[in-house]
C-alpha positions in Angstrom: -18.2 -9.1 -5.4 -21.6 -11.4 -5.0 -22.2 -12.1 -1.4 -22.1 -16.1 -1.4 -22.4 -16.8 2.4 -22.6 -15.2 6.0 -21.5 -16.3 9.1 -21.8 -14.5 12.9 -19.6 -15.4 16.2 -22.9 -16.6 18.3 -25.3 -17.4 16.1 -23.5 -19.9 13.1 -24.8 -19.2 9.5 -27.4 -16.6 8.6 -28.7 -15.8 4.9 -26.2 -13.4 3.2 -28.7 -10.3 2.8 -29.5 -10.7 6.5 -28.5 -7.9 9.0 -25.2 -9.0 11.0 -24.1 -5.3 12.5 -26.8 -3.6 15.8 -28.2 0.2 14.4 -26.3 0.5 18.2 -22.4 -0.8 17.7 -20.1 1.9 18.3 -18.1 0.6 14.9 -20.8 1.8 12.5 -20.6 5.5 13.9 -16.9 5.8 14.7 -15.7 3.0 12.1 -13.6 1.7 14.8 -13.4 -2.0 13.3 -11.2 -3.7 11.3 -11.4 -6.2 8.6 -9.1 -8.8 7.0 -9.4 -10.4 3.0 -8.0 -13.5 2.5 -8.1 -15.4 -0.9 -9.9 -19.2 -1.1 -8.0 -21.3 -3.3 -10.3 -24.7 -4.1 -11.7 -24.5 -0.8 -8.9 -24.0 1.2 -7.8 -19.6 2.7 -4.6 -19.0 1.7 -2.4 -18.4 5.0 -5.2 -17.7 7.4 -3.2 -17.8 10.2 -1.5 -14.7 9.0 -4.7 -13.0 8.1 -6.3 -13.4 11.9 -2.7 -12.5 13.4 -3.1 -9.5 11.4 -6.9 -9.0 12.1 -5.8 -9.3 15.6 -2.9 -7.0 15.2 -5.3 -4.6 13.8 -7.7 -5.0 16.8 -5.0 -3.6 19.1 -3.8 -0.8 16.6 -7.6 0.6 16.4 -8.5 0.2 20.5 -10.1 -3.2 19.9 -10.0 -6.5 22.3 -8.3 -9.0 20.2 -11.1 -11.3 18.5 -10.8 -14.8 19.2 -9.1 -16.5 16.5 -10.3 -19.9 17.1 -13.6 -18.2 16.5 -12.1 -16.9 13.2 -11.1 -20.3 11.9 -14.5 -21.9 12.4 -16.3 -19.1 10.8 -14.2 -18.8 8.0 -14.7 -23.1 7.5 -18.4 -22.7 7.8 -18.5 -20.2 5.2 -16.1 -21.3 2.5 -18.0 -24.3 2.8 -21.4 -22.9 1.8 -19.6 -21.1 -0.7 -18.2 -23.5 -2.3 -15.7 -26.8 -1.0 -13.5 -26.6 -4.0 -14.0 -23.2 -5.3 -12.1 -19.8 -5.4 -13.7 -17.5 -3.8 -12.6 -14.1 -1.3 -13.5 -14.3 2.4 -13.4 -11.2 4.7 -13.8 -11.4 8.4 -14.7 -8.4 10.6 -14.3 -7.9 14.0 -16.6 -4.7 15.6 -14.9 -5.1 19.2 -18.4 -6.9 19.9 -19.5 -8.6 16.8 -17.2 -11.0 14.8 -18.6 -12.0 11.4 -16.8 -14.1 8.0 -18.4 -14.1 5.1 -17.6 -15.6 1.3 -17.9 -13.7 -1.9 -17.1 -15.1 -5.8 -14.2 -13.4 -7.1 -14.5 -10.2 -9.3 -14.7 -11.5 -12.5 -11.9 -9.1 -14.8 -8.7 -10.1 -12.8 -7.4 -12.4 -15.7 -8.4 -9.7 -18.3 -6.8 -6.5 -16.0 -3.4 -8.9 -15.6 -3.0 -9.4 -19.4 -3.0 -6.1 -20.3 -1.6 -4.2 -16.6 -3.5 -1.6 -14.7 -3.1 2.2 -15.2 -1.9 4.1 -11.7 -2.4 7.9 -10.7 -0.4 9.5 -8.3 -2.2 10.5 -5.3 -0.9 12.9 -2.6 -0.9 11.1 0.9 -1.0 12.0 4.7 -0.9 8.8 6.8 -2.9 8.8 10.3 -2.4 7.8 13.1 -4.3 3.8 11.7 -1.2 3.3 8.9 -0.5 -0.3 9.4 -3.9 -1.5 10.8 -6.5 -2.4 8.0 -9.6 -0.5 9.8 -12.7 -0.1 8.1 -12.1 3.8 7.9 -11.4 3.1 4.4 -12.9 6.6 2.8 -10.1 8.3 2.2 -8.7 5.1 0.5 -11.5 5.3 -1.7 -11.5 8.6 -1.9 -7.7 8.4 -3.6 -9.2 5.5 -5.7 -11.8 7.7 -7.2 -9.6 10.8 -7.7 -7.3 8.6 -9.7 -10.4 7.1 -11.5 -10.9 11.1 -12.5 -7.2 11.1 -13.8 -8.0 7.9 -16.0 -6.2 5.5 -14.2 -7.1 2.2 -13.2 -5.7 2.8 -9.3 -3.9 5.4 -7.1 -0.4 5.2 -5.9 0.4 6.8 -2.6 2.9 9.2 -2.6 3.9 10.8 0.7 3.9 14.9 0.4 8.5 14.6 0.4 7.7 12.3 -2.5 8.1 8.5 -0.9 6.4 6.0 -2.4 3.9 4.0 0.0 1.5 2.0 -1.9 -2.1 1.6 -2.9 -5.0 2.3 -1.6 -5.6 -2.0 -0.9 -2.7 -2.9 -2.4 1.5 -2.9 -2.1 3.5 -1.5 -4.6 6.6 -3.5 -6.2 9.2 -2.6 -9.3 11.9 -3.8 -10.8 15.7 -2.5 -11.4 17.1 -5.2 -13.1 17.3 -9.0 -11.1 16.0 -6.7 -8.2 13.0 -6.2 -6.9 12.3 -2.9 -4.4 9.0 -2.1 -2.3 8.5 0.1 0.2 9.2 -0.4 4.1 6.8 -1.8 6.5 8.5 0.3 9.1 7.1 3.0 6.6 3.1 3.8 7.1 1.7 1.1 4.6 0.3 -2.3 5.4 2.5 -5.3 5.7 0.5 -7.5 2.8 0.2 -11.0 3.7 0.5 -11.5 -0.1 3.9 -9.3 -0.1 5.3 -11.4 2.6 4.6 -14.3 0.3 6.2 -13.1 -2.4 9.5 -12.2 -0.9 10.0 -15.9 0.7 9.3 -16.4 -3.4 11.4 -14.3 -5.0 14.9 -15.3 -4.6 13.6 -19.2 -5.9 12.5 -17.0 -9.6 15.6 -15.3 -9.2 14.8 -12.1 -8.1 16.7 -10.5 -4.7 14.6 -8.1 -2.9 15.0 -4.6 -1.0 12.6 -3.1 1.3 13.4 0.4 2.1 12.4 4.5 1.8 12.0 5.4 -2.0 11.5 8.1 -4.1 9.0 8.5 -6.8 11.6 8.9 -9.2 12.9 5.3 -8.6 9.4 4.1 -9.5 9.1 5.9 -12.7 12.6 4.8 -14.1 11.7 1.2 -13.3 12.2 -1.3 -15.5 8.8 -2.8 -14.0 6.2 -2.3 -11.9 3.6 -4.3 -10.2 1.0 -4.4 -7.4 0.1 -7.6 -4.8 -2.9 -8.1 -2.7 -4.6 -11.0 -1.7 -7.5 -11.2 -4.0 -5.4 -9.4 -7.3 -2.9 -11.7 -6.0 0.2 -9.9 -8.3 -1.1 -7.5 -10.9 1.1 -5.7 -13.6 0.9 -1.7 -13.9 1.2 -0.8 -17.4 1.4 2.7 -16.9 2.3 5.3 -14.0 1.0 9.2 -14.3 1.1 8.8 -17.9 4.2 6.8 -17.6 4.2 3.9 -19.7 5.6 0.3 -18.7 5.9 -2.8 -20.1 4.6 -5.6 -18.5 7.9 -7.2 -17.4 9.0 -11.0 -16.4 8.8 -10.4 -12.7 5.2 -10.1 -12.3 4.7 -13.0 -14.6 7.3 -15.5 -12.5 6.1 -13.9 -8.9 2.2 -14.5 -10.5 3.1 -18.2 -11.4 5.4 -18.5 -8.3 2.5 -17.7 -5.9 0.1 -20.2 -7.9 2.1 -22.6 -7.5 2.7 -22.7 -3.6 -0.9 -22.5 -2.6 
């Protein structure tokens, strides 16, 4: 995604291909920081309070001092502005334990093109650390899973614990379908509690869908009658096929989509 603007706790704007970490902070060595993406709808972060309580959340997870969400706020304005009042656009803010920074990017630009025709997910193997739940920039082994799924021919991974419980993607939750019902995994479970996914389950019962959250196996998945992913910048994207596994891109995904549209 193209870097549209920059912003640093201390020092206000700064040009987006200007250096914002020190050679000398701790989080560049250890990758003890943490990060949060939140999507811009014309101009305005969807629930950004929820993103810094989670950045926050993180903070304490990793070892961090909590960054000062007021501080958050006012970077994320200054950027979002620069980057566009009205626009769409992703903002990300990270938080080093010393060094707080926001910054604005344009949106990828297949997400309309991947949601009409669903996304292709691999399997991956998973072993959660001790970081499940907190969204720290020690991100290779997400990427990691990403590009051995990439190797498969998929699109995505989807986390599978090694007794076979479904988790969820590498930067992503994972949802199906079993009739009117809609199941994804546990936050009690090690996965990240989406801000998206919290979204749609205050949505779902108005589009007619109840939800579960609970410990699932695999097998549930793959006799769905629908599956689909949510994040904050994919905001709710169909899966059209599962290890091979084909799906078809159900009504849930479509409703929650449109249901999520319409509340921001």
């Amino acid at each position: 995604m193209k870097l549209l603007a920059t912003a640093v706790a201390g020092r206000g704007l700064v040009a987006p291909d200007e250096p914002v970490f020190s050679a000398g902070d701790e989080a560049l060595l250890r990758g003890q920081a943490v990060f949060e993406t939140a999507r811009v709808y014309a101009g305005t972060p969807f629930r950004l309070d929820a993103h810094v309580e989670r950045l926050r959340a993180s903070a304490r997870i990793v070892g961090l001092p909590d960054a000062d969400a007021a501080e958050c706020e006012r970077l994320a304005a200054l950027v979002v502005e620069v980057a566009g009042k009205r626009a769409d656009r992703a903002l990300r803010l990270y938080w080093t334990g010393t060094t707080l920074v926001a910054t604005a990017s344009a949106l990828p630009g297949d997400l309309e093109e991947r949601r009409a025709r669903g996304i292709r997910l691999a399997v991956v193997p998973w072993s959660a650390g001790t970081l499940a739940g907190a969204k720290s920039t020690s991100y290779a082994e997400n990427m990691a899973a990403q590009r051995e799924a990439a190797a498969a021919g998929a699109d995505d991974a989807l986390l599978v614990a090694h007794d076979g419980t479904v988790l969820e993607a590498p930067t992503a939750n994972v949802w199906w379908r079993e009739g009117s019902r809609l199941l994804t995994p546990s936050v009690l479970l090690p996965v990240l509690a989406g801000v998206t996914r919290s979204a749609l389950l205050e949505l779902a019962p108005a589009a007619g869908y109840e939800t579960e959250e609970g410990t699932f196996p695999l097998e549930r998945v793959l006799l769905a009658d629908e599956v689909f992913l949510s994040s904050s910048i994919r905001e709710v994207m169909p899966v059209s096929a599962v290890d091979g596994k084909a799906f078809e891109l159900g009504p849930a995904a479509h409703d929650l989509q449109r249901a999520l549209r319409s509340s921001v």
